[in-house]
PDB file of the backbone (N, CA, C, O) and the ligand in Angstrom, with CONECT records:
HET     ZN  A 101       1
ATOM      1  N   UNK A   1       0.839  -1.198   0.000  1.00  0.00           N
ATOM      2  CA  UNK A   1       0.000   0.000   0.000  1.00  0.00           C
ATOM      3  C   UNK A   1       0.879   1.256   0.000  1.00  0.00           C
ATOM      4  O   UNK A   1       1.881   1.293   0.715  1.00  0.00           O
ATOM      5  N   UNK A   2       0.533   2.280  -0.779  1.00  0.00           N
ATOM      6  CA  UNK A   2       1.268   3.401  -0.959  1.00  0.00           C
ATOM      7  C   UNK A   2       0.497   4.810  -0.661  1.00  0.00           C
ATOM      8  O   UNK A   2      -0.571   5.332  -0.982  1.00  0.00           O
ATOM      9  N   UNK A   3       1.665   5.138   0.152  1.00  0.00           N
ATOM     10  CA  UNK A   3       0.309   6.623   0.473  1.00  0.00           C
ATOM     11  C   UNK A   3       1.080   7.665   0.148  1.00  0.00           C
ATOM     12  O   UNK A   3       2.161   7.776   0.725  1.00  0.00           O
ATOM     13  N   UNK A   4       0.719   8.548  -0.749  1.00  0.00           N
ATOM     14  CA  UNK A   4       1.281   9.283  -1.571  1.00  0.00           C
ATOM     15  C   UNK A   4       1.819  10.371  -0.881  1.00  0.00           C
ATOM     16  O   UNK A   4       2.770  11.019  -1.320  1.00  0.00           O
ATOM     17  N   UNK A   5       0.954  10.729   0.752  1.00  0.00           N
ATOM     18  CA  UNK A   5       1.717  12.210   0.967  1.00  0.00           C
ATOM     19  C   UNK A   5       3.230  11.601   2.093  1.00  0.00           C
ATOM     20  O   UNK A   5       4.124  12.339   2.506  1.00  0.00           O
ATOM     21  N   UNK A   6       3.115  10.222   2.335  1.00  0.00           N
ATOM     22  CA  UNK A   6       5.008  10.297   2.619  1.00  0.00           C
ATOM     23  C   UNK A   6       5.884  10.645   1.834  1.00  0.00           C
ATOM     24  O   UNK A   6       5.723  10.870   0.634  1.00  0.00           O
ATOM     25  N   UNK A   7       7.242  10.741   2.671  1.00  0.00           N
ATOM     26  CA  UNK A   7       8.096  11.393   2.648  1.00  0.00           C
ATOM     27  C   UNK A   7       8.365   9.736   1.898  1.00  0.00           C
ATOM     28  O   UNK A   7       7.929   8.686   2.369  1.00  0.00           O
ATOM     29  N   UNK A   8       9.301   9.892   0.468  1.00  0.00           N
ATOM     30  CA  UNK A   8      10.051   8.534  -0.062  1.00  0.00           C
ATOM     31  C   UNK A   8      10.908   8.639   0.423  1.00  0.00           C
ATOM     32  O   UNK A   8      11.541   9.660   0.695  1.00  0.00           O
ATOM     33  N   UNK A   9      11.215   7.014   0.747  1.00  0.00           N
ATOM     34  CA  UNK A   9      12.793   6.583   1.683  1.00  0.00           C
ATOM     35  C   UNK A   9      13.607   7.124   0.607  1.00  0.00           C
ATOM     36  O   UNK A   9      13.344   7.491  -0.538  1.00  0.00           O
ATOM     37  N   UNK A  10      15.047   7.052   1.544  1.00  0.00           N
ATOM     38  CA  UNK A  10      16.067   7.648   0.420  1.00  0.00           C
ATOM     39  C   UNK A  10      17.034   6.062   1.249  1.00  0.00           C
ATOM     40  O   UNK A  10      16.743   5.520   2.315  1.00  0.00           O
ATOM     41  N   UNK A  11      18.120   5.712   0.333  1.00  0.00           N
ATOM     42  CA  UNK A  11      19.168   4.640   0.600  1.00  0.00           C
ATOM     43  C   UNK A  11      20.224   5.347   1.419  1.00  0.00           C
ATOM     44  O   UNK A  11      20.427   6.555   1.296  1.00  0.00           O
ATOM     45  N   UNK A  12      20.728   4.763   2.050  1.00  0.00           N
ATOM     46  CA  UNK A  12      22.271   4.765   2.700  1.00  0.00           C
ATOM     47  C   UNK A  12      22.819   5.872   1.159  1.00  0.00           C
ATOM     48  O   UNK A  12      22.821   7.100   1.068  1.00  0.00           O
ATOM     49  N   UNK A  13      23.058   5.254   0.563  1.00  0.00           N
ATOM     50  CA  UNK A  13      23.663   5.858  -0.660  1.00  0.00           C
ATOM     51  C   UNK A  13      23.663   7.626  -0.487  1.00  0.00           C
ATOM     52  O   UNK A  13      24.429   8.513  -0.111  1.00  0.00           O
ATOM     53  N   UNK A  14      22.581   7.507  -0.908  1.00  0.00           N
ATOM     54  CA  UNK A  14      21.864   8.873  -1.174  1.00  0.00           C
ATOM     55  C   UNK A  14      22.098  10.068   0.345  1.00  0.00           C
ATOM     56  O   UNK A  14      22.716  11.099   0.610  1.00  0.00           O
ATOM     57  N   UNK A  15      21.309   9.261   0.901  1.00  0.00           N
ATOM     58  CA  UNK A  15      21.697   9.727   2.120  1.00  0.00           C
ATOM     59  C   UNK A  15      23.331  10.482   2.637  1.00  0.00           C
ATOM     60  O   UNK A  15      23.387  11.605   3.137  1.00  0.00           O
ATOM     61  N   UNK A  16      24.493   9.650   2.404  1.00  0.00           N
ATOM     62  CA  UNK A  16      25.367  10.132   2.971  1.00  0.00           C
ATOM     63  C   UNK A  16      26.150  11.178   1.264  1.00  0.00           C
ATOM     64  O   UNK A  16      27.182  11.830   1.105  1.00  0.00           O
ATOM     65  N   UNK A  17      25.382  10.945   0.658  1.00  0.00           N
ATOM     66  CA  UNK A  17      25.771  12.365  -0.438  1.00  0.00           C
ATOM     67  C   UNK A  17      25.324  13.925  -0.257  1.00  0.00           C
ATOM     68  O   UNK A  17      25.648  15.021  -0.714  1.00  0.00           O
ATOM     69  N   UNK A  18      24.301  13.332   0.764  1.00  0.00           N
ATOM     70  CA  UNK A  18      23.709  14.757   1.341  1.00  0.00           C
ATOM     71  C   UNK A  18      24.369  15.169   2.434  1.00  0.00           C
ATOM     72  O   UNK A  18      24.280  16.317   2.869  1.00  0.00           O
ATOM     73  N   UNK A  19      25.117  14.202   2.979  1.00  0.00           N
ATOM     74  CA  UNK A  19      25.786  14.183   4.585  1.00  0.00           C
ATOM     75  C   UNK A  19      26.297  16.001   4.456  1.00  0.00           C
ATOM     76  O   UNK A  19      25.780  17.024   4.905  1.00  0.00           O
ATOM     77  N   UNK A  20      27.159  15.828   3.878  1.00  0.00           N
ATOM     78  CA  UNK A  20      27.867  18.075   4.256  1.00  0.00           C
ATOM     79  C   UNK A  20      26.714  18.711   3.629  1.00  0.00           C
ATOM     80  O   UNK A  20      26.993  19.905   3.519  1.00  0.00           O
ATOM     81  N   UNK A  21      25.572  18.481   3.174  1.00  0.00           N
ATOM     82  CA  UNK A  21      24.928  20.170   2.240  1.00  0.00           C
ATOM     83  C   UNK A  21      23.617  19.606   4.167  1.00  0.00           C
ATOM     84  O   UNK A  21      22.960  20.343   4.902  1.00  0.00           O
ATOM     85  N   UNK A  22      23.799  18.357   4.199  1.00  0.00           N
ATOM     86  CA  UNK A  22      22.762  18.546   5.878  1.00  0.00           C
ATOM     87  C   UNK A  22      23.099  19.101   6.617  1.00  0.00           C
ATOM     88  O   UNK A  22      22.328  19.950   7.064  1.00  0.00           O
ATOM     89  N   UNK A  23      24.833  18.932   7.366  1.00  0.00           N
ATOM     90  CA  UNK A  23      25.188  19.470   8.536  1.00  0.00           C
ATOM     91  C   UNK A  23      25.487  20.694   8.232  1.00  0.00           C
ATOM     92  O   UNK A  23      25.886  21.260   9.250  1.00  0.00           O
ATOM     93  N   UNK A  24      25.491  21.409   7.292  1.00  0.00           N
ATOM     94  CA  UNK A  24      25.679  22.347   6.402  1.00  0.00           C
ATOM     95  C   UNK A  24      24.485  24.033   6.447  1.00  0.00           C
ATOM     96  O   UNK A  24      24.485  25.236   6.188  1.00  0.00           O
ATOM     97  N   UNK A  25      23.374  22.559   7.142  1.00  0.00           N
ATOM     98  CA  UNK A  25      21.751  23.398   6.706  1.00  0.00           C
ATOM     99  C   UNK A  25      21.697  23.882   5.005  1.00  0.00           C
ATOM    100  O   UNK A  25      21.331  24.999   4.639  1.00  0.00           O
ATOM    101  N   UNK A  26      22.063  22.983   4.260  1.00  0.00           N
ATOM    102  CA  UNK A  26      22.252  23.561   2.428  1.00  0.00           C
ATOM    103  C   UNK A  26      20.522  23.155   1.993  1.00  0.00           C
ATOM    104  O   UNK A  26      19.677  23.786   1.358  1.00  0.00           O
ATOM    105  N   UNK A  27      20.501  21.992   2.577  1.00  0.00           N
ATOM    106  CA  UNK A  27      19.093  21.054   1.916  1.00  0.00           C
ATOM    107  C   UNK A  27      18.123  22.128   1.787  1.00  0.00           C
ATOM    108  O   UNK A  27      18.039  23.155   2.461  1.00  0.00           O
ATOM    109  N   UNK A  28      17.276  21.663   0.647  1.00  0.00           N
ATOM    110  CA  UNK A  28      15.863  21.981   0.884  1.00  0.00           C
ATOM    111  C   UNK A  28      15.147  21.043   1.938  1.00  0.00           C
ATOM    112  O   UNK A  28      15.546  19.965   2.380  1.00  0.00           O
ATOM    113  N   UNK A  29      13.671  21.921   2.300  1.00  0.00           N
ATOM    114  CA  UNK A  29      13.248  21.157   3.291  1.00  0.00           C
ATOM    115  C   UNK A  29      12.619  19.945   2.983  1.00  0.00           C
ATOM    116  O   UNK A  29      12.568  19.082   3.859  1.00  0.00           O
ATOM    117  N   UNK A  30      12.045  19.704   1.686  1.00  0.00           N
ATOM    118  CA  UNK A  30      12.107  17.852   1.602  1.00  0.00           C
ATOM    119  C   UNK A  30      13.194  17.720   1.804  1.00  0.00           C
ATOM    120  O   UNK A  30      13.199  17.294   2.959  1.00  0.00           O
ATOM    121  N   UNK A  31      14.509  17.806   1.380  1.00  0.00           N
ATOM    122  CA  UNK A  31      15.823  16.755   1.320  1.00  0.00           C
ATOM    123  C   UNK A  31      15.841  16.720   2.151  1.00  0.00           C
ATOM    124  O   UNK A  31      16.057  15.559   2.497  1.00  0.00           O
ATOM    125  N   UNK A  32      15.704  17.543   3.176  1.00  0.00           N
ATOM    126  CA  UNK A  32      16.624  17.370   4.972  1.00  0.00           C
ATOM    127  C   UNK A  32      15.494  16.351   5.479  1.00  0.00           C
ATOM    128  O   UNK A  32      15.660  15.259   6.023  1.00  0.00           O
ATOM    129  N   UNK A  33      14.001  17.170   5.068  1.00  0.00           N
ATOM    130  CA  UNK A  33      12.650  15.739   5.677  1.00  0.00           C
ATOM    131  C   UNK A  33      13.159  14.210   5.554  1.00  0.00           C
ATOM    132  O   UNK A  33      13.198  13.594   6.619  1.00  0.00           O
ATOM    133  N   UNK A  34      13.656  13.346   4.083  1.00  0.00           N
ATOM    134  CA  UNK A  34      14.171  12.548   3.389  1.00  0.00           C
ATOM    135  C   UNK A  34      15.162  12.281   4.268  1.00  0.00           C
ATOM    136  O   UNK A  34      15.321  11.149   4.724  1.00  0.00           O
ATOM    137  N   UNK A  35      15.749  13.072   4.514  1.00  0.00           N
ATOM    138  CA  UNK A  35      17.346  12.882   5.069  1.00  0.00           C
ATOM    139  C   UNK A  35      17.167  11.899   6.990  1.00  0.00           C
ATOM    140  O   UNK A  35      17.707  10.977   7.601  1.00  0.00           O
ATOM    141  N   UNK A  36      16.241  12.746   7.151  1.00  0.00           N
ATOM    142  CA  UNK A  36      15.875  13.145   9.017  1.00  0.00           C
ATOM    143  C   UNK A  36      14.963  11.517   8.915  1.00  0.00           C
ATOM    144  O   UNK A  36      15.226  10.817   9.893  1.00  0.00           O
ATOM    145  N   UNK A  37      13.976  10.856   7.913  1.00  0.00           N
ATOM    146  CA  UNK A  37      13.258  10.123   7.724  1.00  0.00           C
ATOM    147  C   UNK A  37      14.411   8.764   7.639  1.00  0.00           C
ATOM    148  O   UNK A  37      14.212   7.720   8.260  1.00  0.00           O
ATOM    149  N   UNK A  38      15.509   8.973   6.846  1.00  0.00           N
ATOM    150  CA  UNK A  38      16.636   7.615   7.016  1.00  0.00           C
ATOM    151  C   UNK A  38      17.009   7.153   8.133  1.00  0.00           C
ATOM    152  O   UNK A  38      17.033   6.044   8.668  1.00  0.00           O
ATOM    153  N   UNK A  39      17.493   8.890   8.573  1.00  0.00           N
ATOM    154  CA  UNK A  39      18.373   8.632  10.070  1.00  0.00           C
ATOM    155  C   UNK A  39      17.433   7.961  11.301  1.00  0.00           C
ATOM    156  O   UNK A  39      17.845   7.640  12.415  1.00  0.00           O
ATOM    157  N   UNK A  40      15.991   7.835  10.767  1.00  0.00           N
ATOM    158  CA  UNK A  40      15.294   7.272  12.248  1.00  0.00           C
ATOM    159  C   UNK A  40      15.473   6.188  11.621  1.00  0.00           C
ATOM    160  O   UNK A  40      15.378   5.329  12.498  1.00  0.00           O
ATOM    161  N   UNK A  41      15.720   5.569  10.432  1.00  0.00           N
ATOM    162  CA  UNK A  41      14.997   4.274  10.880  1.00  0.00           C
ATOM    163  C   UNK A  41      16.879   3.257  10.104  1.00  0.00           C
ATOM    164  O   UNK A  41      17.004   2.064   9.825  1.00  0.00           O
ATOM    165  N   UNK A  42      18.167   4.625   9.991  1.00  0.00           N
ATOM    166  CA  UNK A  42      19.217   3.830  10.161  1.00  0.00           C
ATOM    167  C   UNK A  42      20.056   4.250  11.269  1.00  0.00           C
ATOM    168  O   UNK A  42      20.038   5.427  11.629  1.00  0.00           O
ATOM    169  N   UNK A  43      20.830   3.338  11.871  1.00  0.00           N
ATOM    170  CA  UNK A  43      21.270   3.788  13.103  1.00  0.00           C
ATOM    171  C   UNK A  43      22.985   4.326  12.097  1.00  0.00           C
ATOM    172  O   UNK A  43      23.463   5.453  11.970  1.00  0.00           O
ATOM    173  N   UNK A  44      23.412   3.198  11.649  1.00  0.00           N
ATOM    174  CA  UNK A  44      24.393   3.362  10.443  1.00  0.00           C
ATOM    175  C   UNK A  44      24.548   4.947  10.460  1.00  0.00           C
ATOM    176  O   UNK A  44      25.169   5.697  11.213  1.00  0.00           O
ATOM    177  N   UNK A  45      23.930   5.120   9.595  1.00  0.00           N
ATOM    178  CA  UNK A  45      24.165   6.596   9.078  1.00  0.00           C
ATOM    179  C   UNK A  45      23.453   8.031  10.098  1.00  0.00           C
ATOM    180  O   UNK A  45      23.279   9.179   9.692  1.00  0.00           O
ATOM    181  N   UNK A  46      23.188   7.553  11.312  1.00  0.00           N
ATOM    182  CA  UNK A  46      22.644   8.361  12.510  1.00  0.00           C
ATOM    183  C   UNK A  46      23.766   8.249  12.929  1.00  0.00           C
ATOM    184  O   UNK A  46      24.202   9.288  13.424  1.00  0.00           O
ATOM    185  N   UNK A  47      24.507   7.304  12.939  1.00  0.00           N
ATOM    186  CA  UNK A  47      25.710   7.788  13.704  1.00  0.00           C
ATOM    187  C   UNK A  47      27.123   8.757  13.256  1.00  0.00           C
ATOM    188  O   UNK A  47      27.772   9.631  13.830  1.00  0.00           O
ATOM    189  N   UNK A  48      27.220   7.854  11.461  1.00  0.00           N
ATOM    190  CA  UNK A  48      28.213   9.214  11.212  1.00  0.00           C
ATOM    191  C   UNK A  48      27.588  10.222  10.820  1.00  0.00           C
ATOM    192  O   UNK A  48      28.353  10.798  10.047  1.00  0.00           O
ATOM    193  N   UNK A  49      25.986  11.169  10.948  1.00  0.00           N
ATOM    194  CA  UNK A  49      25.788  12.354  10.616  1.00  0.00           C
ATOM    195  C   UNK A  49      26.042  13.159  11.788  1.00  0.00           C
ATOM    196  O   UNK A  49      26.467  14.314  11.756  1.00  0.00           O
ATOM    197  N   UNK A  50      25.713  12.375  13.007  1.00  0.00           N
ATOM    198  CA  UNK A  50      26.146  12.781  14.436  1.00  0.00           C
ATOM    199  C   UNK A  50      27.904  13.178  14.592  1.00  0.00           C
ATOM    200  O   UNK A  50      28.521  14.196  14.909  1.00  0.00           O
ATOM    201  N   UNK A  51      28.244  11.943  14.229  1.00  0.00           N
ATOM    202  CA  UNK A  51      29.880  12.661  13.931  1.00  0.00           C
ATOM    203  C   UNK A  51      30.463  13.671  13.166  1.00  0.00           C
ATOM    204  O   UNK A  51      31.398  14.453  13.338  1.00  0.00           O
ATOM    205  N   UNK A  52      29.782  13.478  12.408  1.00  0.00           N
ATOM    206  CA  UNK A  52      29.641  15.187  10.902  1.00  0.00           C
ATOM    207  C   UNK A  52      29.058  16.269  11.606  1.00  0.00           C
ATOM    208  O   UNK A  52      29.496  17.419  11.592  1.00  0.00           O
ATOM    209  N   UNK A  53      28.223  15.938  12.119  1.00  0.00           N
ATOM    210  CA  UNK A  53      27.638  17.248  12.720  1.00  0.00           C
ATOM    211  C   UNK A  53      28.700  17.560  13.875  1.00  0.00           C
ATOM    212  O   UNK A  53      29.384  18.466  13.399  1.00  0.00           O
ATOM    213  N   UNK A  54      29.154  17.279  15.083  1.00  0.00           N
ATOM    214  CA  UNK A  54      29.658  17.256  15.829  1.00  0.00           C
ATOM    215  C   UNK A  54      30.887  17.783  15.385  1.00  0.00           C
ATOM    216  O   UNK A  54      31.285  18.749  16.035  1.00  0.00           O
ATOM    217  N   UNK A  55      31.538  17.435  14.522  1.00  0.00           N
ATOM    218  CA  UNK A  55      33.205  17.842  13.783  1.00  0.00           C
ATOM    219  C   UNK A  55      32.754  18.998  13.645  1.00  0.00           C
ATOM    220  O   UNK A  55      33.261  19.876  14.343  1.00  0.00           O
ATOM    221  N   UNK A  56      31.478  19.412  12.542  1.00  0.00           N
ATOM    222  CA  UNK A  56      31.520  20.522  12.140  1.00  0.00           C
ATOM    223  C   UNK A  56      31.134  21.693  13.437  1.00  0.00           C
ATOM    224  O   UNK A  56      31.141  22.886  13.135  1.00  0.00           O
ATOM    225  N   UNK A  57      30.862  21.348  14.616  1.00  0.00           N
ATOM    226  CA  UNK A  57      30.154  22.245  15.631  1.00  0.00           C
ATOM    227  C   UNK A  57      31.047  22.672  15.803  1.00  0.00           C
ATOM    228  O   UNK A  57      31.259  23.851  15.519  1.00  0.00           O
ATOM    229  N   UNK A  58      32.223  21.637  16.512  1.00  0.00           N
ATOM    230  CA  UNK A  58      33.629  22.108  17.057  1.00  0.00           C
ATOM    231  C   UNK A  58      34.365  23.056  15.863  1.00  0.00           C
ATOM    232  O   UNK A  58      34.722  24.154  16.290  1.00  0.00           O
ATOM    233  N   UNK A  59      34.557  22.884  14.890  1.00  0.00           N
ATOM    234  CA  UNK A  59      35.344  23.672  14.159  1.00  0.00           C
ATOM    235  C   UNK A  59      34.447  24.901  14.083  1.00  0.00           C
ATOM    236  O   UNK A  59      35.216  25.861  14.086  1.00  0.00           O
ATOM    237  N   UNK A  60      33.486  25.230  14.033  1.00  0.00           N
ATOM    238  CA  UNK A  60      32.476  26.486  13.989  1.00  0.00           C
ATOM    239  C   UNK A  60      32.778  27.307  15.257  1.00  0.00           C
ATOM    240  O   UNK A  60      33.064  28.497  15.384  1.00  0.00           O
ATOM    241  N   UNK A  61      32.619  26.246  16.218  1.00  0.00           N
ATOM    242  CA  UNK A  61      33.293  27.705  17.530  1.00  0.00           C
ATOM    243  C   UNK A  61      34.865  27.883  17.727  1.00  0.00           C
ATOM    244  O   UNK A  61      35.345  28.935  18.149  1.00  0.00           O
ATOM    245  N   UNK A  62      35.582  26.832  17.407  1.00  0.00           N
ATOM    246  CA  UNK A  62      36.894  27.037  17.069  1.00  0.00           C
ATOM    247  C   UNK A  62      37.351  28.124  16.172  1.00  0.00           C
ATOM    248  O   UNK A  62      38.495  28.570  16.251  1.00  0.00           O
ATOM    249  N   UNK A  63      36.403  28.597  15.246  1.00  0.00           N
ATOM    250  CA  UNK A  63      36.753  29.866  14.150  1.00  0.00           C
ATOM    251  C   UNK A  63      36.260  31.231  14.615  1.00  0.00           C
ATOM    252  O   UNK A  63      36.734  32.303  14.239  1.00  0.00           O
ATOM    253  N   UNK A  64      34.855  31.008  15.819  1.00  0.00           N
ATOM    254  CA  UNK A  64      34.457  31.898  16.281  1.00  0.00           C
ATOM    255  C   UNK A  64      35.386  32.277  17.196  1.00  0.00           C
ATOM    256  O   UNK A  64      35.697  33.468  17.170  1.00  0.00           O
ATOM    257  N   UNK A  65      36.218  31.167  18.470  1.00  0.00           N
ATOM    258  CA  UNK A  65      36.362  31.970  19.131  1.00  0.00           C
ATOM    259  C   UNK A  65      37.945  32.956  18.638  1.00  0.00           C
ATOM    260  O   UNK A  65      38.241  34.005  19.210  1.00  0.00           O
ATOM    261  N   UNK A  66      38.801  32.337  17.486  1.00  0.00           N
ATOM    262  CA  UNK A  66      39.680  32.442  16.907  1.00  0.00           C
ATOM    263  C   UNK A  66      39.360  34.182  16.314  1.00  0.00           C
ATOM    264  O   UNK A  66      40.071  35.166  16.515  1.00  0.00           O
ATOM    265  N   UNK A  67      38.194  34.113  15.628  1.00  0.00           N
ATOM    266  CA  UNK A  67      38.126  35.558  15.574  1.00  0.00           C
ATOM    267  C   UNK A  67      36.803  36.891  16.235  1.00  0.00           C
ATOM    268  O   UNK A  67      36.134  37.836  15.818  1.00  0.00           O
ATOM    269  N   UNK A  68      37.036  36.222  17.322  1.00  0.00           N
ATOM    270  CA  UNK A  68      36.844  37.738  17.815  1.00  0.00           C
ATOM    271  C   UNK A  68      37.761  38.497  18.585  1.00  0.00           C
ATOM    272  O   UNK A  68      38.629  38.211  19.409  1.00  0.00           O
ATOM    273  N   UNK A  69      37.282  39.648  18.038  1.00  0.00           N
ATOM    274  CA  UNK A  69      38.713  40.651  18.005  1.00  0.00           C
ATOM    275  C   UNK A  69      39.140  41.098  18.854  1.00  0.00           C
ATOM    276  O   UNK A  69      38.362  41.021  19.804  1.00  0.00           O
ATOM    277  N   UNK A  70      40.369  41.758  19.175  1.00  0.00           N
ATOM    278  CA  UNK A  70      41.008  41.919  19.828  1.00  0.00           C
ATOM    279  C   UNK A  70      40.324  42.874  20.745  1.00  0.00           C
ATOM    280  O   UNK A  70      40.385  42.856  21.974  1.00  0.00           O
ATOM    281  N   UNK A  71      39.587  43.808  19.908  1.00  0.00           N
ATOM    282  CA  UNK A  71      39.125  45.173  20.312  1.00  0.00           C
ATOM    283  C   UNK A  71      37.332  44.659  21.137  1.00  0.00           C
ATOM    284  O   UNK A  71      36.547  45.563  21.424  1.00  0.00           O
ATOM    285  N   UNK A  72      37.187  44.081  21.240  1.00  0.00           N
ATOM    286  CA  UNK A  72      36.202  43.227  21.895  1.00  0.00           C
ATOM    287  C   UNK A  72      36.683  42.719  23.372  1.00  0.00           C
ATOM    288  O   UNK A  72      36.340  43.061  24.504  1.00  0.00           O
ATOM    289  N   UNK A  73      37.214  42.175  23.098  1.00  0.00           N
ATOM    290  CA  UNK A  73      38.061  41.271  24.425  1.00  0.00           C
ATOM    291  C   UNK A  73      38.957  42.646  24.645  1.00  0.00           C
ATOM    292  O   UNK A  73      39.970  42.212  24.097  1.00  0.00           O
ATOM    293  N   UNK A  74      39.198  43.518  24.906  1.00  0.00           N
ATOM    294  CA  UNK A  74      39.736  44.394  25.382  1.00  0.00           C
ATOM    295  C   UNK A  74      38.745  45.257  25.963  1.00  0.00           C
ATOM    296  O   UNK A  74      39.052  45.843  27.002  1.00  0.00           O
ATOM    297  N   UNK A  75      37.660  45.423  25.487  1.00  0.00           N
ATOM    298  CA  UNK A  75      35.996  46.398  26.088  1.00  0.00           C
ATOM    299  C   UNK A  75      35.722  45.393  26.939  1.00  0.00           C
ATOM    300  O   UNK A  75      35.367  45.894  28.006  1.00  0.00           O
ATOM    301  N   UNK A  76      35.710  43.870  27.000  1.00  0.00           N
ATOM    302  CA  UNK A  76      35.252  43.183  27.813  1.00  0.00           C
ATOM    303  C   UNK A  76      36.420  43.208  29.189  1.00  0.00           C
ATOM    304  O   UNK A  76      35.965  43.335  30.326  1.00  0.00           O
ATOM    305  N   UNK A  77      37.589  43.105  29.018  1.00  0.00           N
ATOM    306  CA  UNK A  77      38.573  43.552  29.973  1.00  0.00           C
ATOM    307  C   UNK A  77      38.553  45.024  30.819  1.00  0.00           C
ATOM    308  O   UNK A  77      39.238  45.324  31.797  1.00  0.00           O
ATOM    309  N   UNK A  78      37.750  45.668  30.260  1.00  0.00           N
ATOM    310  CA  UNK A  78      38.161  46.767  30.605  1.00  0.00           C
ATOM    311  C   UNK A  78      36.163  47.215  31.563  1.00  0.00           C
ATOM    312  O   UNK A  78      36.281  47.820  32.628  1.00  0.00           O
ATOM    313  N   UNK A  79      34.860  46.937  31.174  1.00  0.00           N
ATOM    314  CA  UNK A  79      34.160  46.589  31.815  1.00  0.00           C
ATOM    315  C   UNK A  79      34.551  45.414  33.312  1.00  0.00           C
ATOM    316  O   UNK A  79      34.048  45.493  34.433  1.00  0.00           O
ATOM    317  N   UNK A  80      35.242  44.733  32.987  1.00  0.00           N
ATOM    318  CA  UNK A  80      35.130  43.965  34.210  1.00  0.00           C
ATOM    319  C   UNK A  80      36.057  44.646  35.306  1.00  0.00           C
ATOM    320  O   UNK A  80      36.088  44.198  36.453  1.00  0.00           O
ATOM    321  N   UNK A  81      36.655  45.515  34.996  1.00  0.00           N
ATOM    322  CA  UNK A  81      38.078  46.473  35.775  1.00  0.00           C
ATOM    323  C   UNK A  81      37.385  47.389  36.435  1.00  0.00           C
ATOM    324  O   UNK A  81      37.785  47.875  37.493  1.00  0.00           O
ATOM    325  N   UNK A  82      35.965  47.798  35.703  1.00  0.00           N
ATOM    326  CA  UNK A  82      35.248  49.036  36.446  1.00  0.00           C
ATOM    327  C   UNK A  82      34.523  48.811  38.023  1.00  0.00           C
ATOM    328  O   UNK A  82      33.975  49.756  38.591  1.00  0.00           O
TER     329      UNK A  82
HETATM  330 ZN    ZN A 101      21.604   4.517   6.073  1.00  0.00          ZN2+
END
């Protein structure tokens, strides 16, 4: 039986071709629906999007905290002195 308004499975395959445009937020919102619809029902590929995602978190605040500026952290030094 086929019910037309699901979301179609997508394969392992497919799935981890989307892996960087997901952790990415690139997808449209079917693809990511498609995407989010694998990961419940594979543990497989729930686990390395979790690791993709996770790599990419750390390197995201790693760049944040890398650049904020000097002149920031110096107003914040200088509030806490008052
Ligand atoms: Zn899979």
């Amino acid at each position: 039986m086929r019910d037309a308004n699901r979301v179609p499975m997508i394969d392992c395959h497919e799935a981890a071709r989307r892996l960087y445009r997901f952790v990415d937020r690139e997808l449209s919102a079917r693809e990511e629906a498609e995407v989010r619809l694998h990961l419940e029902a594979c543990e497989n590929c729930r686990m390395l999007f979790r690791f993709e995602d996770g790599l990419r978190r750390l390197v995201r605040n790693a760049a944040q905290k890398e650049s904020a500026p000097a002149s920031l952290r110096d107003r914040i030094r200088q509030v806490r002195l008052q």
